[in-house]
One Martini backbone bead per residue (centre of mass of N, CA, C, O) as a GRO file, in nm:
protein
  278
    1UNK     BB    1  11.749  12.379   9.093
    2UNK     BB    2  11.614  12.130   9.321
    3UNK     BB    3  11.244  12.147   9.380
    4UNK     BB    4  11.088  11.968   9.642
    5UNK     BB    5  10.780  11.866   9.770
    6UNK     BB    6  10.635  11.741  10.102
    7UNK     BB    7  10.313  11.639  10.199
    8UNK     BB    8  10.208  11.486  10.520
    9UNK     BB    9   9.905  11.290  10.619
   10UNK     BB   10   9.680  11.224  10.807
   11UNK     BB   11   9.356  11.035  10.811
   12UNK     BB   12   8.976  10.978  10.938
   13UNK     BB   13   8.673  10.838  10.833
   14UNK     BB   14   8.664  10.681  11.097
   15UNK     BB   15   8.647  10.509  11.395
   16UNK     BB   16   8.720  10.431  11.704
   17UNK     BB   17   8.838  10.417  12.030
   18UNK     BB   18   8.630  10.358  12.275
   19UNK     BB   19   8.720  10.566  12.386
   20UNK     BB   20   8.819  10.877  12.381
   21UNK     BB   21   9.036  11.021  12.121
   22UNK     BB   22   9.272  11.172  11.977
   23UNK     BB   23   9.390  11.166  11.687
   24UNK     BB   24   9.580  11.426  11.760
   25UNK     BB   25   9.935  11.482  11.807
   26UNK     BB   26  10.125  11.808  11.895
   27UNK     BB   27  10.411  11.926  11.849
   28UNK     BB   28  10.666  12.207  11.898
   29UNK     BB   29  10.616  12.397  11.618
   30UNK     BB   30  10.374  12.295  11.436
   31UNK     BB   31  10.197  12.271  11.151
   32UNK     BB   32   9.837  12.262  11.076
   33UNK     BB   33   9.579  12.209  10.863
   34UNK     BB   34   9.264  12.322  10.828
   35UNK     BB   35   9.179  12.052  10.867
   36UNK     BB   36   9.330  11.923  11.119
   37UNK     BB   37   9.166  12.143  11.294
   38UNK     BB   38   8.854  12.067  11.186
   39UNK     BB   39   8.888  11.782  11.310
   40UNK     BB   40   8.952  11.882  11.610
   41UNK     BB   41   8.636  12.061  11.632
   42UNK     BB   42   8.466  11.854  11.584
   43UNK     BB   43   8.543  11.635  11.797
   44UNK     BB   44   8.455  11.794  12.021
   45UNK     BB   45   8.181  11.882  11.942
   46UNK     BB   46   8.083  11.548  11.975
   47UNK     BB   47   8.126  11.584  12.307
   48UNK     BB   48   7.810  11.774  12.340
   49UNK     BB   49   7.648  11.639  12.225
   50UNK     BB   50   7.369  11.478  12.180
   51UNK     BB   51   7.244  11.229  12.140
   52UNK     BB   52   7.063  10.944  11.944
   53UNK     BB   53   6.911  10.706  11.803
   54UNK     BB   54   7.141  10.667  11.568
   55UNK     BB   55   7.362  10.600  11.715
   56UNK     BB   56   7.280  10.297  11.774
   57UNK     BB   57   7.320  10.202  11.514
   58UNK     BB   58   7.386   9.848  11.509
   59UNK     BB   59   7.614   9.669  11.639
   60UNK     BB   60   7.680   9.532  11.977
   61UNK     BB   61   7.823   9.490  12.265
   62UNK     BB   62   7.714   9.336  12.531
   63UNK     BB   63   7.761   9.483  12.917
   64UNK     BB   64   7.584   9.350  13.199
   65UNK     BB   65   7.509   9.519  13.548
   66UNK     BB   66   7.441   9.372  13.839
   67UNK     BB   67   7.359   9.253  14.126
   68UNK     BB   68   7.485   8.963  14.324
   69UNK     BB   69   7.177   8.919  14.385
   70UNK     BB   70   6.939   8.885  14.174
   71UNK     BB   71   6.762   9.145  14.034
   72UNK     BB   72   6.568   9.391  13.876
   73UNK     BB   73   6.340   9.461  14.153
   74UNK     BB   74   6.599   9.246  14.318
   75UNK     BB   75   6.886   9.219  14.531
   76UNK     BB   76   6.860   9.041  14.783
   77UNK     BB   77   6.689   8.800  14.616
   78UNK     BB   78   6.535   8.540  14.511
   79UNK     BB   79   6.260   8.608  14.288
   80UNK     BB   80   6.020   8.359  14.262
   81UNK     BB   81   5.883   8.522  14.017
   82UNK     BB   82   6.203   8.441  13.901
   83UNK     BB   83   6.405   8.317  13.779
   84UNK     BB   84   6.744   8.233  13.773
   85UNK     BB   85   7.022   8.414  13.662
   86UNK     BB   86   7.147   8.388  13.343
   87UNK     BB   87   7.521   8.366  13.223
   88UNK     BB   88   7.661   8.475  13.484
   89UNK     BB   89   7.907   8.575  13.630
   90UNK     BB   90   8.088   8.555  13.922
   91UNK     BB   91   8.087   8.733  14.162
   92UNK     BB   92   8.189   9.067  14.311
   93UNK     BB   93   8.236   9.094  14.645
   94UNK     BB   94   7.908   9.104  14.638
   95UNK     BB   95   7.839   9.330  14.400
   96UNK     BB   96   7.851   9.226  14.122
   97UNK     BB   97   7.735   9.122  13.769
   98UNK     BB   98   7.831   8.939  13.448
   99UNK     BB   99   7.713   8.971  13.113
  100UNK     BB  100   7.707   8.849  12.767
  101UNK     BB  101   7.619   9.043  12.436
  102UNK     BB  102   7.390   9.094  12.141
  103UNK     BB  103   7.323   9.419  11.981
  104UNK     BB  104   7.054   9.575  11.761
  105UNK     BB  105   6.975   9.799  11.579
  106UNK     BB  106   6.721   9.995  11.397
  107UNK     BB  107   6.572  10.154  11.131
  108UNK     BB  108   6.226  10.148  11.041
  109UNK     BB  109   6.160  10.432  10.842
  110UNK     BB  110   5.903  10.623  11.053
  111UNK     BB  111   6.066  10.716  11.306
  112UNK     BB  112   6.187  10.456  11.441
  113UNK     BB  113   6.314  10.242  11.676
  114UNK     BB  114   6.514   9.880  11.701
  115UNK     BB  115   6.560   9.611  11.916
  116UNK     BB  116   6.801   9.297  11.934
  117UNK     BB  117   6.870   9.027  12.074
  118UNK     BB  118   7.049   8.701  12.141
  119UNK     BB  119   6.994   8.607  12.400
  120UNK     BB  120   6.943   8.813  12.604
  121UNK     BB  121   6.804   9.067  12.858
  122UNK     BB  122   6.890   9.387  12.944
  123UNK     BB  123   6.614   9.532  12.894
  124UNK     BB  124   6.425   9.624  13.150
  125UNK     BB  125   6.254   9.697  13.459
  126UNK     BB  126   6.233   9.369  13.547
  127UNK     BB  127   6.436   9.105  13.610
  128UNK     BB  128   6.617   8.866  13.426
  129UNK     BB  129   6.628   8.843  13.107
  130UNK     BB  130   6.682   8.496  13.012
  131UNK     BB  131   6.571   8.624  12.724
  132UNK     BB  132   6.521   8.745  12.447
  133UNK     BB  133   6.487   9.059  12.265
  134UNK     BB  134   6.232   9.305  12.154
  135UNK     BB  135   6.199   9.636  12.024
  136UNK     BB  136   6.099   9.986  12.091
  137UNK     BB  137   6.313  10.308  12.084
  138UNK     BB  138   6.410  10.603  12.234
  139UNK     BB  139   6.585  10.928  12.243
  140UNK     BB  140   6.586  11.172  12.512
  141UNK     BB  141   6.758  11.344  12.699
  142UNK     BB  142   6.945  11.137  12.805
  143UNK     BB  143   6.749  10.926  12.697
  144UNK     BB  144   6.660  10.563  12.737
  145UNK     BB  145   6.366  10.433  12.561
  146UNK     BB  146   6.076  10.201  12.676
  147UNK     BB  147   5.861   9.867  12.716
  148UNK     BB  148   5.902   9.633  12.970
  149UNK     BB  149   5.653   9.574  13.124
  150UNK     BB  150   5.713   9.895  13.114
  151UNK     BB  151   5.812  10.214  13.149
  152UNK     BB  152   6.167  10.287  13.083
  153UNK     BB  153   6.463  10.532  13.200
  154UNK     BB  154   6.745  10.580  13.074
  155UNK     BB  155   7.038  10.642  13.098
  156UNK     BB  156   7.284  10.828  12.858
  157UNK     BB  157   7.626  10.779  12.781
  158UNK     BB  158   7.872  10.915  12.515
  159UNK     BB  159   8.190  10.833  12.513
  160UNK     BB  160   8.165  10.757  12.191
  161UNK     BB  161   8.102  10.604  11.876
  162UNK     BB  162   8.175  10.300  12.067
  163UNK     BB  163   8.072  10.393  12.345
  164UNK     BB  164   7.810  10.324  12.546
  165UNK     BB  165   7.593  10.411  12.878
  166UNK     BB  166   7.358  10.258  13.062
  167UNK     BB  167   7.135  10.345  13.356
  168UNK     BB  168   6.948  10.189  13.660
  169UNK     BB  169   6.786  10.289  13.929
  170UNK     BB  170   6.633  10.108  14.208
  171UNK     BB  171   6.547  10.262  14.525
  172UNK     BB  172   6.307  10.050  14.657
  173UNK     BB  173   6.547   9.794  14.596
  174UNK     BB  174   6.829   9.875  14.554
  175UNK     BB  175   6.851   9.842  14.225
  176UNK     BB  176   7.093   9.739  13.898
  177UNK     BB  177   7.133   9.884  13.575
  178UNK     BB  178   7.446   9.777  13.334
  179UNK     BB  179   7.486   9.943  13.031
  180UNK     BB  180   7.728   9.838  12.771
  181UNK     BB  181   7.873   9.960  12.462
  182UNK     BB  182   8.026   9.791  12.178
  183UNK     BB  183   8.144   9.831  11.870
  184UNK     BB  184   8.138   9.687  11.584
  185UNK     BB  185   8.240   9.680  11.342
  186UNK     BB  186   8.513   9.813  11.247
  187UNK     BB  187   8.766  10.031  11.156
  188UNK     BB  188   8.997  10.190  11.153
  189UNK     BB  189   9.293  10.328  11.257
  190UNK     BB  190   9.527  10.549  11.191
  191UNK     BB  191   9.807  10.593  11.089
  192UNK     BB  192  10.161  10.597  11.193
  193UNK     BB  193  10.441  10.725  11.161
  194UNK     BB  194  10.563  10.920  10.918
  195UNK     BB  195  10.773  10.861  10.664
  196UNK     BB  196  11.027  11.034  10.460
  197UNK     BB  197  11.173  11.023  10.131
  198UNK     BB  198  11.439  11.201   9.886
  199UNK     BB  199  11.576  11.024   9.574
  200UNK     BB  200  11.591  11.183   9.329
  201UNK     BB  201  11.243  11.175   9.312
  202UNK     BB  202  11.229  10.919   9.526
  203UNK     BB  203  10.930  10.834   9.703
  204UNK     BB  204  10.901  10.757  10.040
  205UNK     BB  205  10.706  10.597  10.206
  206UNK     BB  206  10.636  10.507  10.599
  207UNK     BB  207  10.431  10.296  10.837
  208UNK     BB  208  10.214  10.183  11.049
  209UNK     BB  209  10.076   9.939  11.139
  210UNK     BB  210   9.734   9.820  11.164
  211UNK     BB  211   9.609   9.673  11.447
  212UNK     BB  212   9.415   9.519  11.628
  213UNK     BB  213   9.222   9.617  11.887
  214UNK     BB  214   9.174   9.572  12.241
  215UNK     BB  215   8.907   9.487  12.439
  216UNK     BB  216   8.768   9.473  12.758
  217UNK     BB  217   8.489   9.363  12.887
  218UNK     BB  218   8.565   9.118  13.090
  219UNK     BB  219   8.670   9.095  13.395
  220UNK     BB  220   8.922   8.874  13.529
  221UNK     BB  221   9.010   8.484  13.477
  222UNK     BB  222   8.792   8.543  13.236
  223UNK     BB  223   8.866   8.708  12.967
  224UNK     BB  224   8.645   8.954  12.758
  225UNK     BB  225   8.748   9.026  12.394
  226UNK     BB  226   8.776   9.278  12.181
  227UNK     BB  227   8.818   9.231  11.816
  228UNK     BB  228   8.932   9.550  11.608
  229UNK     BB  229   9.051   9.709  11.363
  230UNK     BB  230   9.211   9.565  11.094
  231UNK     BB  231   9.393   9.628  10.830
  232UNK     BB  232   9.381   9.566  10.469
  233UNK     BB  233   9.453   9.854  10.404
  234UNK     BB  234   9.590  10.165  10.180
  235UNK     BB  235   9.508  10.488  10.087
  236UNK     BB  236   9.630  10.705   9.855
  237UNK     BB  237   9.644  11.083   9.859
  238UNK     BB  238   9.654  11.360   9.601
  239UNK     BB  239   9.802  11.713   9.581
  240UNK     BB  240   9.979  11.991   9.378
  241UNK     BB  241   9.796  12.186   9.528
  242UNK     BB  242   9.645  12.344   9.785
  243UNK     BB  243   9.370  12.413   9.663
  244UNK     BB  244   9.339  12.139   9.558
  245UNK     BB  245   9.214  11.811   9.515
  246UNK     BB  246   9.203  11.474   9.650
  247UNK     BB  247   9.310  11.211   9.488
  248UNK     BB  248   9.348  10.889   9.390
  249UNK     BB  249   9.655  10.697   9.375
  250UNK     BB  250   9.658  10.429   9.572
  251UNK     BB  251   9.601  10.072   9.675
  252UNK     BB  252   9.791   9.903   9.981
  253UNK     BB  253   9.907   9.628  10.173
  254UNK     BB  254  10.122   9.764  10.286
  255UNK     BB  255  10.325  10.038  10.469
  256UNK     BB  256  10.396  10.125  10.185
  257UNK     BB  257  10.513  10.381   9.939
  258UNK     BB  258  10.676  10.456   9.585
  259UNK     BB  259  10.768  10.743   9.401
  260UNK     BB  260  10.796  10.928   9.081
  261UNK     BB  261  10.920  11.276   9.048
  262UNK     BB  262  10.922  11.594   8.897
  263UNK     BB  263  11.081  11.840   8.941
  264UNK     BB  264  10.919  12.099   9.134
  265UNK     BB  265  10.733  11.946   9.321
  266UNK     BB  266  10.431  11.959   9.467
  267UNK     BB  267  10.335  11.703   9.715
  268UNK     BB  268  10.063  11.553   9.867
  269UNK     BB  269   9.931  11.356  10.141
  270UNK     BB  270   9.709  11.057  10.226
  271UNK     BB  271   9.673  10.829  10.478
  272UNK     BB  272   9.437  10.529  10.469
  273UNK     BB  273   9.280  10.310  10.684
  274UNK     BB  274   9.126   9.981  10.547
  275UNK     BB  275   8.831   9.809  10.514
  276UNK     BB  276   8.521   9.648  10.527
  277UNK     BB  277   8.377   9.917  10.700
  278UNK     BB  278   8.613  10.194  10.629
   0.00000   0.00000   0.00000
């Protein structure tokens, strides 16, 4: 009797897409590996978490929304103590404006973290920040703080590993100020829809290829988008008994890949998509 064995399974230590969302998805009767439920148990975990000034650390896209007249501590009026805002979209119904920007993080490695804008300053306290800015920031219980001449903490929401919220409302001048980061340099998202096939031991593997996802960050009739995370190649792992450790079989740049096994053979797979992040 020819007995022959393939499980087959994806797996992902890469970034995924900017909202929230879980890399498994089982249908009913599925059998699970307990890897791949400490890894869905992971991720609930990391959404109950506490964000960290680490998790900011890297590039990021930054779309700052602000109200349709004025900035940050005078939302009335162009105030004349301030330039006029530039960057920015055109209001939406007289409600805010949005201008796009990119910021990195920095660990300074003495325990301290640091920001550098690109073009605009969106940390602000008030004002209108057209020209770019840095400085050092800290995150303490759902707050981003700073000192922009003077201290000011935002809210901090981590919606995901790839976008954060930030967010500061000043009451006695009606104004406010939302920071979305976007982070860039992705690696991909894990591969899907594997199907396999066994002709006499001749295994063939093949999935979807991944190509890169697409993120609007400012809508209207000139939206931008932020295009990552698209696989340079596929990464192949194996190994022949259960207890076993998962060792490189091969990486390919195709979406599929055959191999000759010997008749008895029982051999799990996981295939990972990587790029240059990850």
């Amino acid at each position: 009797m020819r007995i022959l064995t393939v499980f087959c399974l994806f797996f992902s230590l890469g970034l995924l897409a900017k909202d929230y969302k879980s890399l498994q998805r089982l249908n009913e009767g599925d059998i699970i590996s307990a890897e791949v439920f400490n890894d869905i148990l992971a991720r609930i975990e990391l959404t109950l978490k506490s964000a960290t000034a680490k998790d900011l650390l890297g590039t990021w896209n930054l779309v700052q929304t602000t109200c349709s007249t004025g900035a940050l501590g005078n939302c009335s009026t162009i105030n004349p103590i301030f330039p006029p805002p530039s960057g920015f979209s055109s209001p939406v119904d007289n409600l805010y404006k949005q201008r796009l920007d990119v910021v990195s993080f920095t660990d300074d490695e003495d325990g301290t973290f640091s920001y550098q804008t690109t073009n605009h300053c969106a940390f602000v306290r008030a004002g209108t920040g057209n020209s770019p800015c840095s400085g050092e920031y800290a995150v303490v219980d759902g707050r981003f703080i700073l000192n922009s001449n003077g201290f000011v903490a935002y809210t901090l929401r981590k919606v995901s590993d790839t976008r954060i919220i930030l967010g500061l409302n000043n009451n006695g001048s009606g104004s406010f100020n939302i920071i979305r980061l976007d982070k860039k340099n992705l690696p991909p998202e894990p591969p899907s829809n594997l199907s396999v096939s066994n002709s006499s031991g001749t295994i063939s593997l093949l999935w979807d290829k991944v190509v890169a996802s697409e993120t609007i960050l400012i809508e209207g009739t000139n939206p931008v988008i932020q295009t990552e995370g698209v696989a340079s190649a596929y990464k192949i792992l194996s190994k022949d008994s259960a207890d076993g450790s998962f060792s490189e079989l091969t990486t390919v740049t195709s979406n599929s890949y055959t191999e000759t096994i010997i008749s008895g053979t029982t051999r799990w797979y996981r295939v990972f998509a990587v790029n240059e992040f990850g």
